[in-house]
KOLZAFI-589423 format. One line per field, with one value per residue (C-alpha): residue number from 1; x, y, z. Coordinates in steps of 0.5 Angstrom, whole numbers, plus 500, padded with zeros to 3 digits. Last residue first. Layout:
<pts>
pos <- [NUM_...] .
u <- [X_...] .
v <- [Y_...] .
w <- [Z_...] .
</pts>
This chain:
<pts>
pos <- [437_436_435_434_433_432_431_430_429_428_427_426_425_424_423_422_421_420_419_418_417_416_415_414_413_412_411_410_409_408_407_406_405_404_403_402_401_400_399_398_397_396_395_394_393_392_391_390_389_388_387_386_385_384_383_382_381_380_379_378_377_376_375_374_373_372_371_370_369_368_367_366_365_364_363_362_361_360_359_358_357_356_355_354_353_352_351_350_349_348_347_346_345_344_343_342_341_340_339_338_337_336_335_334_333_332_331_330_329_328_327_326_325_324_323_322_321_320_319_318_317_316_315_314_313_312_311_310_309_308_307_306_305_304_303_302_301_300_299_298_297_296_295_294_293_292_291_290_289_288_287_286_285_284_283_282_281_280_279_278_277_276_275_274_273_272_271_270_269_268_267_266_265_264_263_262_261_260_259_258_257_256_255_254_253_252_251_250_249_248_247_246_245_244_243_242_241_240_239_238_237_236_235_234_233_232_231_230_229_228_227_226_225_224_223_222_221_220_219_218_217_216_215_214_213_212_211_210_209_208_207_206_205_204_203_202_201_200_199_198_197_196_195_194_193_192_191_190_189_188_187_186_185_184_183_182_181_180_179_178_177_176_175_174_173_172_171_170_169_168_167_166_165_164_163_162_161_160_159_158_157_156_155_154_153_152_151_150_149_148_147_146_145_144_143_142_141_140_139_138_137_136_135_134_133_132_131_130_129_128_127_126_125_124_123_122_121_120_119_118_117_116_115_114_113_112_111_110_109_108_107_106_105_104_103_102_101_100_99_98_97_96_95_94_93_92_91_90_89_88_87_86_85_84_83_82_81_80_79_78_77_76_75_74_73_72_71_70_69_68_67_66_65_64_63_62_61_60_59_58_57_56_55_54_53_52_51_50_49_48_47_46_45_44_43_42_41_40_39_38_37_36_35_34_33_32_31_30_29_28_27_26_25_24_23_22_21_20_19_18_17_16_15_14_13_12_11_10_9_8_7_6_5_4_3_2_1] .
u <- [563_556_551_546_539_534_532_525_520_517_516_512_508_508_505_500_498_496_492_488_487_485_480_477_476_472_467_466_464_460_456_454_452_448_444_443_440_435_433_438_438_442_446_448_452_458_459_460_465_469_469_472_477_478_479_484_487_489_490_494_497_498_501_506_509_510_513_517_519_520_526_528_529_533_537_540_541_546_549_551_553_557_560_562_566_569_572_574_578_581_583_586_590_591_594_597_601_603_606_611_613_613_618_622_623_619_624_625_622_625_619_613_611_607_601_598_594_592_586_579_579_580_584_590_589_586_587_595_600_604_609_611_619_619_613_614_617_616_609_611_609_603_602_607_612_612_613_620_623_617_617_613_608_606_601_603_597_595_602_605_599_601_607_605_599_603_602_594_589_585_578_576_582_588_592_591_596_591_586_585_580_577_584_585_590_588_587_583_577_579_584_583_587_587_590_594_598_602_605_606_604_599_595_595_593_587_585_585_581_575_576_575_569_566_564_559_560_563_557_558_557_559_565_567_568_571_576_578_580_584_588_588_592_595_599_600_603_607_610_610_615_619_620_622_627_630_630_634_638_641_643_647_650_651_655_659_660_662_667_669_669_673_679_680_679_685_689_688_684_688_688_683_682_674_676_673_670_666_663_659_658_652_649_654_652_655_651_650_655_657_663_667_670_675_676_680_679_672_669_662_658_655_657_658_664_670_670_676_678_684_685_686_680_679_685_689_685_683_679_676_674_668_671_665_662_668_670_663_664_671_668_661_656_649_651_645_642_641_647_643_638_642_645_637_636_643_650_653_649_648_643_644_639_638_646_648_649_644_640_640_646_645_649_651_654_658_660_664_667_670_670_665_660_661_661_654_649_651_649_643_640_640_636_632_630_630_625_627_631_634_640_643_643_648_652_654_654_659_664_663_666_671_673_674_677_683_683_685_690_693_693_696_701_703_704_707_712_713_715_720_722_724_727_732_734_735_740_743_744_746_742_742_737_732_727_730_737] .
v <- [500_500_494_495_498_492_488_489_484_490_494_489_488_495_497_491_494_501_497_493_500_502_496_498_506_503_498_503_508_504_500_508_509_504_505_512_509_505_498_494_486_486_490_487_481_487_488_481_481_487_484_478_482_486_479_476_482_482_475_472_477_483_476_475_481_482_474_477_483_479_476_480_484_478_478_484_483_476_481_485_481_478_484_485_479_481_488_485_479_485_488_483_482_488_490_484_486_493_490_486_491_497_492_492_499_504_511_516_523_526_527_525_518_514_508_504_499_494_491_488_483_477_471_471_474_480_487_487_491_495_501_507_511_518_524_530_531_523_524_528_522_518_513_507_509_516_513_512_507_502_497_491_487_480_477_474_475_482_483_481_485_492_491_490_494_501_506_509_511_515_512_516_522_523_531_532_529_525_520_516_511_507_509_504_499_496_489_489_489_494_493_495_501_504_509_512_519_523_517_515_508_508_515_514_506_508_514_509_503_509_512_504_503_510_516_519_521_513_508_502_496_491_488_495_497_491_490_497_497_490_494_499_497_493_498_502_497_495_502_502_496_499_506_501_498_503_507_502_501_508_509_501_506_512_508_506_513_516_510_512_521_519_515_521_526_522_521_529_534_540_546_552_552_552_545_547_541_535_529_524_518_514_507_502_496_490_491_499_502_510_511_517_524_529_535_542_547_550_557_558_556_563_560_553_549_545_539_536_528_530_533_540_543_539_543_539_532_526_521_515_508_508_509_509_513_517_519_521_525_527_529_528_524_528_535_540_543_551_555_561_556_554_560_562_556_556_553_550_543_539_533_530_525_521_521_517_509_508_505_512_514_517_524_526_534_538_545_548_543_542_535_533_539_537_530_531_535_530_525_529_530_523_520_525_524_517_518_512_518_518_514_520_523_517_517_524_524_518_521_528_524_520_528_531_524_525_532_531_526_531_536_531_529_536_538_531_533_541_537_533_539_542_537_536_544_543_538_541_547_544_544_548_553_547_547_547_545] .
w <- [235_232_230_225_225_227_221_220_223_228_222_218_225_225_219_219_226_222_216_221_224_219_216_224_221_215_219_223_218_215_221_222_214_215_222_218_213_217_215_219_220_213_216_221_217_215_224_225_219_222_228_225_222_230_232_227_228_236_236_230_229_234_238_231_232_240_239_233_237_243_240_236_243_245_240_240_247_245_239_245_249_243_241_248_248_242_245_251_247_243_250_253_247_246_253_254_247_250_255_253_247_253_257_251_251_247_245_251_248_242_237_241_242_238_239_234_235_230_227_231_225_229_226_230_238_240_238_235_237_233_237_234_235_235_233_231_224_223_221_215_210_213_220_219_215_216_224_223_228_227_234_233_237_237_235_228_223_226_227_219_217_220_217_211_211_214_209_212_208_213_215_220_222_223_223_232_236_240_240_233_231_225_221_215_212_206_204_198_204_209_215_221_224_231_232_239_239_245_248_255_254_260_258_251_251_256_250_244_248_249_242_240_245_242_246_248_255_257_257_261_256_262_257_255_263_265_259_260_267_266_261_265_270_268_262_269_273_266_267_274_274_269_272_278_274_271_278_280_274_273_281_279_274_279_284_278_275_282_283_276_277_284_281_275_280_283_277_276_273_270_275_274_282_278_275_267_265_266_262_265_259_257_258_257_258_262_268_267_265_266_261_264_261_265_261_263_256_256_253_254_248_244_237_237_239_235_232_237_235_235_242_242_244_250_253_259_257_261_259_263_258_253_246_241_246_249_242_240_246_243_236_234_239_238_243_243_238_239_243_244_248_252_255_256_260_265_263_269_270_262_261_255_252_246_244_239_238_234_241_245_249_254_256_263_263_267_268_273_277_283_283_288_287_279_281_285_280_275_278_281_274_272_278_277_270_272_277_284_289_294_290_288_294_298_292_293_300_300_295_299_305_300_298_305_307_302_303_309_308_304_309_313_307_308_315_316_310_313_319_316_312_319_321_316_316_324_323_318_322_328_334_340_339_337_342_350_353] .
</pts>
């Protein structure tokens, strides 16, 4: 007997929904070994790159090709506990744009901040904690929230809605979203590190460039040692404005240079004393949240966080450095307040130890002024004086008028130019123009 023709109706009625088991947890297991083989290629993608940004982006990129998602988010989470950054896949520029401001960290995503442990929701807008969306944002219902940890921290939230199938996101998007998120948290502190070792490999860099070229007093187009220290910090600090500000006598903070974003000038009164002060006495670097305190009313419009570090070491004049980064760019980090004082440090010492080249030549152009002077005097003088005299006693052996009026004149043009060396001796002596930063 072949097939089933000769089986009983329950018989064949069981193996059937036998067979249409096996036949789905196939599929399943399927479907299982599709989502770890996208798992893996996603966490492979995410860790081709070191660039922070990129690092970012591809996370987001990936869990939404994973899950299946239409729209996905990454949002960081700054220092006040808000969101510094968010990173959105689904909406393009033009969408983004007519929304306005993006998300801070109000309702669910204040939620999840505050809260950080994996969120499921069948409809976002319903959830309590829902404020709502802006005009022109695009509809979202489905949600799944996951914190991203680096080490013990949590540095953000992977946010995605609307699964394409139009289904809910299930435990296992769930599981799949947080192993993501794990493997984007140790993506995070690689590319972390590595922005770090090439920050402070660039403060190195050229604080050890400047320090040489200010030490040898090799001219730079024109401009001042301070323009110079202000340019290099710009470029190795990422940061849109570099001062430099000495305090004057009644313990003002003053502008001597500034390099950057335009609206600071020489000799500006400055608002920062006090803390500028705390730092040159102190040494180490500090951070100011509002650069209205620091650089002057209307500066926190357009720059973020500034960042204090004193020229040299305590006792020196040299001032501080201040360094700013626009309005809304990653903040300074600690590894920014490490490096930011080597540099000023270094540079301070160069700073002085350019100084007292440069006293040292001035020096020796004294000295050889007053050797040139007293030369002129006591050589070239005294002899043209007594040739004056020599040529006064000849006229008692002459008679002639003519011989007299000529002995005359040449007595006149050598008390002129006895009159000319005397200039240039007293000039010789006078005080050099002073010293120039």
């Amino acid at each position: 007997m072949q097939g089933t023709e000769g089986w009983t109706s329950p018989m064949k009625g069981r193996v059937d929904l036998l067979l249409r088991e096996f036949v789905a947890r196939a599929d399943e297991l399927l479907h299982a070994q599709e989502q770890m083989n996208g798992l893996l290629a996603a966490v492979v993608s995410i860790a081709e790159d070191l660039s922070l940004e990129a690092v970012l982006d591809r996370v987001v990129n990936s869990a939404c090709l994973l899950l299946d998602a239409r729209f996905g988010a990454l949002g960081v989470i700054g220092e006040d506990q808000r969101l510094s950054h968010f990173i959105t896949v689904g909406i393009d520029e033009e969408g983004i744009r007519s929304i306005g401001d993006l998300p801070t960290g109000h309702g669910v995503l204040g939620h999840l901040i505050r809260e950080p442990a994996p969120l499921r929701l069948h409809d976002l807008g319903k959830h309590p904690m829902a404020v709502g969306f802006p005009p022109h944002h695009p509809p979202m219902k489905t949600f799944l929230g996951v914190p991203i940890r680096v080490r013990d921290t949590v540095f953000g939230n992977l946010y995605l809605t609307e699964k394409k199938n139009g289904q809910d996101f299930t435990r296992a998007d769930e599981d799949l979203a947080v192993a993501l998120a794990a493997a984007a948290g140790v993506a995070i502190q690689n590319a972390r590190l590595f922005d770090e070792s090439n920050r402070r490999r660039r403060w190195l860099e050229a604080g050890m460039e400047l320090a040489s070229l200010l030490i040898a007093g090799e001219p730079d187009g024109g401009q001042t040692d301070l323009d110079r220290v202000g340019e290099a910090a710009v470029h190795a600090s990422d940061s849109v404005l570099a001062v430099i500000a000495v305090p004057d006598p009644e313990g003002t903070l003053r502008c001597r240079s500034a390099v950057g974003v335009q609206g600071m000038y020489a000799g500006q009164e400055l608002p920062g004393s006090e803390v500028g002060g705390a730092v040159q006495e102190s040494g180490q670097s500090r951070l100011i949240h509002d650069a209205s305190t620091a650089l002057g009313v209307g500066m926190s419009e357009k720059l973020g966080t500034v960042l204090v570090s004193a020229l040299g070491h305590r006792g020196t004049d040299n001032g501080v450095l201040m360094l700013a980064r626009a309005a809304g760019a990653p903040a300074f980090t600690h590894s920014d307040l490490e490096s930011s004082a080597l540099f000023s440090s270094r540079i301070g010492l160069a700073l002085d130890l350019a100084r007292a080249s440069a006293r040292r030549e001035q020096n020796v152009v004294l000295s050889d002024r007053e050797r040139i002077a007293r030369d002129l005097h006591d050589l070239v003088i005294q002899r043209l004086f007594a040739a004056g005299l020599g040529i006064q006693n000849l006229k008692r052996f002459v008679d002639d008028p003519a011989g007299h009026e000529r002995m005359q004149a040449v007595s006149r043009e050598l008390d002129g130019i006895i009159h000319a060396l005397r200039a240039t001796i007293e000039e010789l002596r006078a005080d050099p123009p002073g010293e120039t930063e």
